[in-house]
OpenMM code with the backbone's topology and positions (N, CA, C; nanometers):
from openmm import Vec3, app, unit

residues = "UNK UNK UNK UNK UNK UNK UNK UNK UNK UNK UNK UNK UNK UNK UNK UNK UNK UNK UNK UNK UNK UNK UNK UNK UNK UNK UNK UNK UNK UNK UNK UNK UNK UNK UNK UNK UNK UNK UNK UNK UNK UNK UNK UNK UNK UNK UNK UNK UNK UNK UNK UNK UNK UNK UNK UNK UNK UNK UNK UNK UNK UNK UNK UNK UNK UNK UNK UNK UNK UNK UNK UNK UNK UNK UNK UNK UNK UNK UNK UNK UNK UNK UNK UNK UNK UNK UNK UNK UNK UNK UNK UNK UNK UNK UNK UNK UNK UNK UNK UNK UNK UNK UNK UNK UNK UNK UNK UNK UNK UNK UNK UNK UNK UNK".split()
positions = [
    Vec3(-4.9545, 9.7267, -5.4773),
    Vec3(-4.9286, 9.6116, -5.5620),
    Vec3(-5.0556, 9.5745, -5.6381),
    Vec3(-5.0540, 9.5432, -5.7788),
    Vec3(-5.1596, 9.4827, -5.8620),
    Vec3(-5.1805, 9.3715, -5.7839),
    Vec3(-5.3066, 9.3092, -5.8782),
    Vec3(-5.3281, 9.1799, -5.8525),
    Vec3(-5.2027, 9.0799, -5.9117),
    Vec3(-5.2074, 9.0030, -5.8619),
    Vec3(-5.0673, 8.9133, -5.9662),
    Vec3(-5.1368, 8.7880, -5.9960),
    Vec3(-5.1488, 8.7058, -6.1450),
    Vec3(-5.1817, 8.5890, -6.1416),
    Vec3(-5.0579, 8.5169, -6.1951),
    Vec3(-5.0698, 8.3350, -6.1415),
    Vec3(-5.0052, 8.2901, -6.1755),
    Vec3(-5.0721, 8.1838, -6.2621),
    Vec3(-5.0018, 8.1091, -6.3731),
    Vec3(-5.0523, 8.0002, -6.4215),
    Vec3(-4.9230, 7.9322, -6.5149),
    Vec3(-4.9811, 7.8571, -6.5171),
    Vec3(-4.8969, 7.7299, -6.5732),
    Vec3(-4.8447, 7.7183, -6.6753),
    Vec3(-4.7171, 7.7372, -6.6971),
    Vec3(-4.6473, 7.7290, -6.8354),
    Vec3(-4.7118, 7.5998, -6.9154),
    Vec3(-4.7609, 7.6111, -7.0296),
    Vec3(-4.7819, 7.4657, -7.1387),
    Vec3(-4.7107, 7.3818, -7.1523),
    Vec3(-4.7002, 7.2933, -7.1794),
    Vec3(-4.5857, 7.1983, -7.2341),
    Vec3(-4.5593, 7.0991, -7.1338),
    Vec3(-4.5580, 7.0844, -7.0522),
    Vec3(-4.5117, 7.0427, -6.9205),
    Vec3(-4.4648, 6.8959, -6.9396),
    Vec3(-4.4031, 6.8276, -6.8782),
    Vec3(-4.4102, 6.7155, -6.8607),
    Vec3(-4.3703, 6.6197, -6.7019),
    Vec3(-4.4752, 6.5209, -6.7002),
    Vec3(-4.4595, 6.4600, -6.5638),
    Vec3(-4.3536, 6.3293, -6.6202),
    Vec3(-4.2727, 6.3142, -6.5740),
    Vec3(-4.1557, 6.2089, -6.5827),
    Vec3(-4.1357, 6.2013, -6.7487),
    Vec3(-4.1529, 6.0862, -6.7483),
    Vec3(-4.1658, 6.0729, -6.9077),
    Vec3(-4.2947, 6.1010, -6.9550),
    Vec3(-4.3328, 6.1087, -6.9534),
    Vec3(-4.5307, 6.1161, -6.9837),
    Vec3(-4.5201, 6.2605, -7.0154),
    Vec3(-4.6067, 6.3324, -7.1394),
    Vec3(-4.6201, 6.4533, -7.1792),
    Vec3(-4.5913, 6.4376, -7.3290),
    Vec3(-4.5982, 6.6030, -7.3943),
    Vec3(-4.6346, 6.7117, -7.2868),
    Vec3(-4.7813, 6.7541, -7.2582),
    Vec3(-4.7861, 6.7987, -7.1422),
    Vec3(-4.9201, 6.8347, -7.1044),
    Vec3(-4.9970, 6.9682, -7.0625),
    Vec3(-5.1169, 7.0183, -7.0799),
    Vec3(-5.1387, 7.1316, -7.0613),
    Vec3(-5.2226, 7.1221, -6.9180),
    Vec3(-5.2250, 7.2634, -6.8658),
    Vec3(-5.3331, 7.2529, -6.7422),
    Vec3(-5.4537, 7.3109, -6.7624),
    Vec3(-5.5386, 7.1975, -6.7400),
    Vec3(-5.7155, 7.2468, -6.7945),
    Vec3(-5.7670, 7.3775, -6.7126),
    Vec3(-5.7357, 7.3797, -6.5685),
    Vec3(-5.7747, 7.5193, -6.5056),
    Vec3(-5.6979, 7.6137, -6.5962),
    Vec3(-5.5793, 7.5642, -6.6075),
    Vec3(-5.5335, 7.7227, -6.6762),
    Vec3(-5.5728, 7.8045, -6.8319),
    Vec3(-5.6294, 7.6805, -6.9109),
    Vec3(-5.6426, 7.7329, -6.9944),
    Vec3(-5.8120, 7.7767, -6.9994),
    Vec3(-5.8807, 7.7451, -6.8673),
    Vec3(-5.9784, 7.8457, -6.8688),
    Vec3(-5.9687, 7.9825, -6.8338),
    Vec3(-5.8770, 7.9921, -6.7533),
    Vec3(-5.8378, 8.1494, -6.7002),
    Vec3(-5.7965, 8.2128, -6.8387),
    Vec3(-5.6823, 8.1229, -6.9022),
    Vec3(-5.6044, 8.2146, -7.0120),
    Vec3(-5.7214, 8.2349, -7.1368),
    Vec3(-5.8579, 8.1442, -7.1371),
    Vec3(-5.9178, 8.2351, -7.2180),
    Vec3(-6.0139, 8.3317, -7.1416),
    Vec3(-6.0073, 8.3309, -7.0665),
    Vec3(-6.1000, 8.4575, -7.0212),
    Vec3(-5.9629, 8.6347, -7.0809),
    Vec3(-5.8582, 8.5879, -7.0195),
    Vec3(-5.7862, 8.6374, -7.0579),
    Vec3(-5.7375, 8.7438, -7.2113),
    Vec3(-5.7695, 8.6225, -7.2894),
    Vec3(-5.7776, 8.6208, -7.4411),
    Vec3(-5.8742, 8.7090, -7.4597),
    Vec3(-6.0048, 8.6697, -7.4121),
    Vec3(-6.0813, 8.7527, -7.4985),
    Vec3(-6.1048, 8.8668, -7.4245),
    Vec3(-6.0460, 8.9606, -7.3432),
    Vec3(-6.0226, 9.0501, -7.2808),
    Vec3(-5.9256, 9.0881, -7.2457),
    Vec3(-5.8646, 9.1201, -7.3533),
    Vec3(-5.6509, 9.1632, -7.3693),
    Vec3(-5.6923, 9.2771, -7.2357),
    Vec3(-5.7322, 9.3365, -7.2053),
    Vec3(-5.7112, 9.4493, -7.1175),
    Vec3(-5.7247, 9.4140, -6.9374),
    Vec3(-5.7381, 9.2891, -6.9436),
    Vec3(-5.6942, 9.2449, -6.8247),
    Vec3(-5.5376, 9.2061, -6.7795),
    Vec3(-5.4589, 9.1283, -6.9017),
    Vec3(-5.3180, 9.1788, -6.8958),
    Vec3(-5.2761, 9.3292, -6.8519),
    Vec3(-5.3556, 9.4410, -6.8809),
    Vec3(-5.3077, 9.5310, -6.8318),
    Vec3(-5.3228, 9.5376, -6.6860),
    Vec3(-5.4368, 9.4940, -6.6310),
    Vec3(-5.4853, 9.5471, -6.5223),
    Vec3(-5.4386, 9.4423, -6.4047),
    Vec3(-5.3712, 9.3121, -6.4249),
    Vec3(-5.3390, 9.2620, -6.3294),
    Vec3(-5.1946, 9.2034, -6.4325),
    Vec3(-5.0626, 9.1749, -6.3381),
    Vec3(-4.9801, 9.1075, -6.3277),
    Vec3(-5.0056, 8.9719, -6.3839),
    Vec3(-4.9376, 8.9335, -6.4784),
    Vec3(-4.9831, 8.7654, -6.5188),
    Vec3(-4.8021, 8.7074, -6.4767),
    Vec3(-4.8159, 8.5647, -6.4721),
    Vec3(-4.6657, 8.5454, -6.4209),
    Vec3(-4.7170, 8.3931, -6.5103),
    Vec3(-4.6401, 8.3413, -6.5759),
    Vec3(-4.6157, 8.1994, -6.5763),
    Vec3(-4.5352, 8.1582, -6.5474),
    Vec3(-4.5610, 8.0282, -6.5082),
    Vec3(-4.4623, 7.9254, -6.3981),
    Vec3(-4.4392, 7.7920, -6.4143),
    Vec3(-4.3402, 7.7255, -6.4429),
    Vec3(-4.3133, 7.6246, -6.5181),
    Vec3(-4.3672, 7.5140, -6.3612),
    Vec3(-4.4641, 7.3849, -6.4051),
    Vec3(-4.5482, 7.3214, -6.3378),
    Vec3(-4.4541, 7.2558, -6.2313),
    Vec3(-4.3477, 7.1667, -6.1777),
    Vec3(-4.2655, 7.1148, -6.1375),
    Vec3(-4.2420, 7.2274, -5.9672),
    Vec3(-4.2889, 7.1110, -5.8778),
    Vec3(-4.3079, 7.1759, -5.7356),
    Vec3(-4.1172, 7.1699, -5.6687),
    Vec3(-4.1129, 7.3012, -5.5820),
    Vec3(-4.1905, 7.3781, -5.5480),
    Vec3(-4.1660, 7.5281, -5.6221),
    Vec3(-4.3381, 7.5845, -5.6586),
    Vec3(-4.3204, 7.6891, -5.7046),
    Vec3(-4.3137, 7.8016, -5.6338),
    Vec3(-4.1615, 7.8487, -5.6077),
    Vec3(-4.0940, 7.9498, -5.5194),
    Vec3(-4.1607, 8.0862, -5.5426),
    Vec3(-4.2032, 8.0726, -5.6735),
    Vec3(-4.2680, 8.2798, -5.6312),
    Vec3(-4.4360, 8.2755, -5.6036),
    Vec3(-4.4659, 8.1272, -5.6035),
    Vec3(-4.6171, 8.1459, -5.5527),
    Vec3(-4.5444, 8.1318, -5.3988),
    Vec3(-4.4460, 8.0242, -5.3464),
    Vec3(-4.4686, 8.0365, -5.2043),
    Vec3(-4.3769, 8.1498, -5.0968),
    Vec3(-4.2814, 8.2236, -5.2228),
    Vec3(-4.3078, 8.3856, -5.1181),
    Vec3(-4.4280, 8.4458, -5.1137),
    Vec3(-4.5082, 8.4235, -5.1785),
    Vec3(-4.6456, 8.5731, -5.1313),
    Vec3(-4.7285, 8.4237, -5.0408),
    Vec3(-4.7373, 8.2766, -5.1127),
    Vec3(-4.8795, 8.2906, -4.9681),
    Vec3(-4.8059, 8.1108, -4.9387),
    Vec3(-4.7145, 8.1074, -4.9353),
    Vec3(-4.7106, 7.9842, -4.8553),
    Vec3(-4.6806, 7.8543, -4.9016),
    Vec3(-4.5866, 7.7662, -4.8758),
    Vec3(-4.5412, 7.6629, -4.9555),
    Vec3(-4.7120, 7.5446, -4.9248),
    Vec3(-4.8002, 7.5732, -4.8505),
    Vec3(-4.9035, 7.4936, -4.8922),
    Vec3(-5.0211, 7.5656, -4.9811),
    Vec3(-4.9825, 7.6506, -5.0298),
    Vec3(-5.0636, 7.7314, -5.1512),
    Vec3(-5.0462, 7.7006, -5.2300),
    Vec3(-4.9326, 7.6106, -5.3117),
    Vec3(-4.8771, 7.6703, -5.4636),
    Vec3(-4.9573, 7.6062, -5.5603),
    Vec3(-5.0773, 7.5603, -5.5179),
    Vec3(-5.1204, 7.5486, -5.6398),
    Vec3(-5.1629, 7.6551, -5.7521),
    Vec3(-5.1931, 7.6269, -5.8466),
    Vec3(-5.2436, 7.7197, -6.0196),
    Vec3(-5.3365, 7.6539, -6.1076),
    Vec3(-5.3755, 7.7311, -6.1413),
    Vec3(-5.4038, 7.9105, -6.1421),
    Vec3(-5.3997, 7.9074, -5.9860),
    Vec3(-5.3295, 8.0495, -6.0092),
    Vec3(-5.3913, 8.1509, -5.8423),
    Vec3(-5.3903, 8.2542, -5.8735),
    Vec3(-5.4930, 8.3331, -5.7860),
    Vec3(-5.4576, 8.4982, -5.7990),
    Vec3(-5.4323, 8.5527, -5.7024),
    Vec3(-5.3083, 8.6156, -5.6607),
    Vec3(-5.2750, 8.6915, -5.5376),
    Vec3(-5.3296, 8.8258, -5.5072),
    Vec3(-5.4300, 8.8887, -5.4226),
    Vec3(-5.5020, 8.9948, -5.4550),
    Vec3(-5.4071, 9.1151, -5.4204),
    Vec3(-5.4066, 9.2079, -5.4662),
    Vec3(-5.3083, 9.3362, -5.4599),
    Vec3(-5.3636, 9.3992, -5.3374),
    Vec3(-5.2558, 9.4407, -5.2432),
    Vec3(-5.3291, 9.5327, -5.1170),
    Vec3(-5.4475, 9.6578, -5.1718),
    Vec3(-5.5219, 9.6240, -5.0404),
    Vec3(-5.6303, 9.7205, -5.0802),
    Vec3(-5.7806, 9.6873, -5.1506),
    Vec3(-5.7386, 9.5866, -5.1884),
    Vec3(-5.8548, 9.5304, -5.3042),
    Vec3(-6.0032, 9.5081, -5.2491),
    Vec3(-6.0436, 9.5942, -5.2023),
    Vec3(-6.2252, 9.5258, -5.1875),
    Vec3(-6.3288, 9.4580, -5.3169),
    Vec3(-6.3654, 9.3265, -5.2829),
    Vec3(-6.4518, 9.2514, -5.3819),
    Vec3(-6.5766, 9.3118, -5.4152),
    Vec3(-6.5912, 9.3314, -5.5283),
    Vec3(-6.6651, 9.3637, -5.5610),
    Vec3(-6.7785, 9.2406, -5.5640),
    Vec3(-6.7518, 9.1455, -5.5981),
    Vec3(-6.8746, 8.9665, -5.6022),
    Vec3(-6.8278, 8.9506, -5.4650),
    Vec3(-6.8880, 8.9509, -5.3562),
    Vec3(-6.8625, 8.8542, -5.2367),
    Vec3(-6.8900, 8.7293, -5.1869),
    Vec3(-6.9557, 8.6799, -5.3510),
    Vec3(-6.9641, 8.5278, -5.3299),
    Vec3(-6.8226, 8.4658, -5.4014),
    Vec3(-6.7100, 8.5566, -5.4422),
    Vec3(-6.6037, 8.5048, -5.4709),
    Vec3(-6.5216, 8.4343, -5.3258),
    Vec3(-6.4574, 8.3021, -5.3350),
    Vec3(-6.4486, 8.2875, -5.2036),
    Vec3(-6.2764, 8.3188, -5.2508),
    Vec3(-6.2750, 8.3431, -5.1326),
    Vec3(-6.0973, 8.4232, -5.0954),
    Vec3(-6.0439, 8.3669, -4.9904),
    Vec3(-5.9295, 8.3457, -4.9867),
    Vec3(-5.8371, 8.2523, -4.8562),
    Vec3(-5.6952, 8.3754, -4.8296),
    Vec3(-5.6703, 8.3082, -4.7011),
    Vec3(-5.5612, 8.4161, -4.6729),
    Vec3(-5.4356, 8.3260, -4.6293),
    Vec3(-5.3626, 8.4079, -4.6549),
    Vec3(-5.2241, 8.2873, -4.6133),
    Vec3(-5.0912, 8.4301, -4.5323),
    Vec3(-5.0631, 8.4385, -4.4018),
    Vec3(-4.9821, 8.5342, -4.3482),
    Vec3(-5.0433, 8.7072, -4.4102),
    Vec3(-5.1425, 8.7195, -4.3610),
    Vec3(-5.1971, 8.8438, -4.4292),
    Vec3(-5.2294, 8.8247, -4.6000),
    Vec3(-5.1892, 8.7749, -4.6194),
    Vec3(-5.1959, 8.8003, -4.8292),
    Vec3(-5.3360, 8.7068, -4.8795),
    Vec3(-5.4130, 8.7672, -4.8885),
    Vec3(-5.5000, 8.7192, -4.9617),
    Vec3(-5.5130, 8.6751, -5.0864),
    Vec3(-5.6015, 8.5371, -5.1349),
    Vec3(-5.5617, 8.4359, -5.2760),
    Vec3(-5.6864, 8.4196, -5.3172),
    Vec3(-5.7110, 8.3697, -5.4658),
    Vec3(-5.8298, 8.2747, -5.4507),
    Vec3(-5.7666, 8.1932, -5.5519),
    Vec3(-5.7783, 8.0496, -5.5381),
    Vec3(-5.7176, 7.9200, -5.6228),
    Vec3(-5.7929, 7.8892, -5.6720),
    Vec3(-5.9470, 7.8445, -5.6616),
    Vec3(-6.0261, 7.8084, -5.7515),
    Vec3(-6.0777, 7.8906, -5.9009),
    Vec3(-6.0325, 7.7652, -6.0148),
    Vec3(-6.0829, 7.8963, -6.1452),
    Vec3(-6.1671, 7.9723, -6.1797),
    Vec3(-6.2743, 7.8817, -6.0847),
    Vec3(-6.4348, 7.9644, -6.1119),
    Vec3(-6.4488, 8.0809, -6.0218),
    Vec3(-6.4001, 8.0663, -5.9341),
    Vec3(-6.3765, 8.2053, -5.8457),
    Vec3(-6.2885, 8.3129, -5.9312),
    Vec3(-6.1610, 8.2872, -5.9668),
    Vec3(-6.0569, 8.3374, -6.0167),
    Vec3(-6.1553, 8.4324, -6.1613),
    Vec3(-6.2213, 8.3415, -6.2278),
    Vec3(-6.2797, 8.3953, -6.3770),
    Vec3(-6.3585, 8.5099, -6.3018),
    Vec3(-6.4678, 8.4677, -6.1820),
    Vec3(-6.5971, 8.5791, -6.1308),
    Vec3(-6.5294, 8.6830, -6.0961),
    Vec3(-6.4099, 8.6432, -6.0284),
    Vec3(-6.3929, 8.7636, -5.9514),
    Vec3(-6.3374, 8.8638, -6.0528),
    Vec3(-6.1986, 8.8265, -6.1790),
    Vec3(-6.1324, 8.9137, -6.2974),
    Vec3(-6.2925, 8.9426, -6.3556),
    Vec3(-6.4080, 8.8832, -6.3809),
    Vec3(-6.5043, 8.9567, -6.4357),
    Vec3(-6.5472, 9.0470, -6.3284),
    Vec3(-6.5760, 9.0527, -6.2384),
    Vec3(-6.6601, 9.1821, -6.1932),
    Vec3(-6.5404, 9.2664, -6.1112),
    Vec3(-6.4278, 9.2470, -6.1085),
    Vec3(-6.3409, 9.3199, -6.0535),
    Vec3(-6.3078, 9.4651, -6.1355),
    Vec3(-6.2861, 9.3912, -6.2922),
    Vec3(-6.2511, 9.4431, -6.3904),
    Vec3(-6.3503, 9.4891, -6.4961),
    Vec3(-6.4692, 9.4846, -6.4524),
    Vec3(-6.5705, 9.5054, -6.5346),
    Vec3(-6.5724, 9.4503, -6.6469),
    Vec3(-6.5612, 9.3398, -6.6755),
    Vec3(-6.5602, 9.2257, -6.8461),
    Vec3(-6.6751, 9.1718, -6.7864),
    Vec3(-6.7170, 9.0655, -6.9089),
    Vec3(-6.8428, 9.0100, -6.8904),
    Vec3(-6.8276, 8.8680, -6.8483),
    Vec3(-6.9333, 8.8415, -6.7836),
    Vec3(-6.9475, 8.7228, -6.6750),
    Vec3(-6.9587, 8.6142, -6.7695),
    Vec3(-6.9856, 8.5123, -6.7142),
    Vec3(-6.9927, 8.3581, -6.7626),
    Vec3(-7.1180, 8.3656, -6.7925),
    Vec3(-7.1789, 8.2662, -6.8658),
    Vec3(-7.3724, 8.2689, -6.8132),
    Vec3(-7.3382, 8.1419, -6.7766),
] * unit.nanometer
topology = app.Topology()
chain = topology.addChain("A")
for resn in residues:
    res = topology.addResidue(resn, chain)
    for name in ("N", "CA", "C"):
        topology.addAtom(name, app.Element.getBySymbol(name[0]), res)
């Protein structure tokens, strides 16, 4: 299995209030952007914001679902091991964006943050 990420459909809205975007996500989606060839290399999924999000909590757990996440594909050794990684029933995640950006940069060989 690839890596799979998930993130947050745009638009969203909380009750009446909206619409709204998610600030983690649209840091991932430009790392994204300016490195179209990470769409190739991992699974992207968007997911409309409104809990609970059922295909984040088959792979790691209805207390995971937050997004961005990245679900790591079996097999995956880190290349940054200061990326921090969590596990949920065997399946390994990382939820935080700044992790999420380090790790698609040195996983995938794109260029880092300064």
């Amino acid at each position: 299995m690839k890596d799979k990420l998930f993130i947050l459909r745009p638009g969203f809205f909380s009750g009446s209030e909206g619409p709204f975007y998610c600030g983690d996500a649209v840091s991932v989606e430009g790392l994204l952007s300016f490195f179209p060839q990470l769409r190739e290399a991992v699974d992207v999924e968007y997911i409309d914001a409104p809990r609970p999000r059922n295909a984040i909590i088959d792979l790691i757990g209805e207390g995971n679902q937050s997004a961005p996440v990245i679900v790591l594909g079996s097999g995956q050794t880190l290349k940054d091991t200061s990326v921090s990684v969590q596990e949920s029933n065997g399946t390994r995640f990382i939820n935080a964006p700044d992790d999420i950006r380090r790790y698609l940069s040195s996983q995938y060989g794109v260029a880092h943050a300064s």
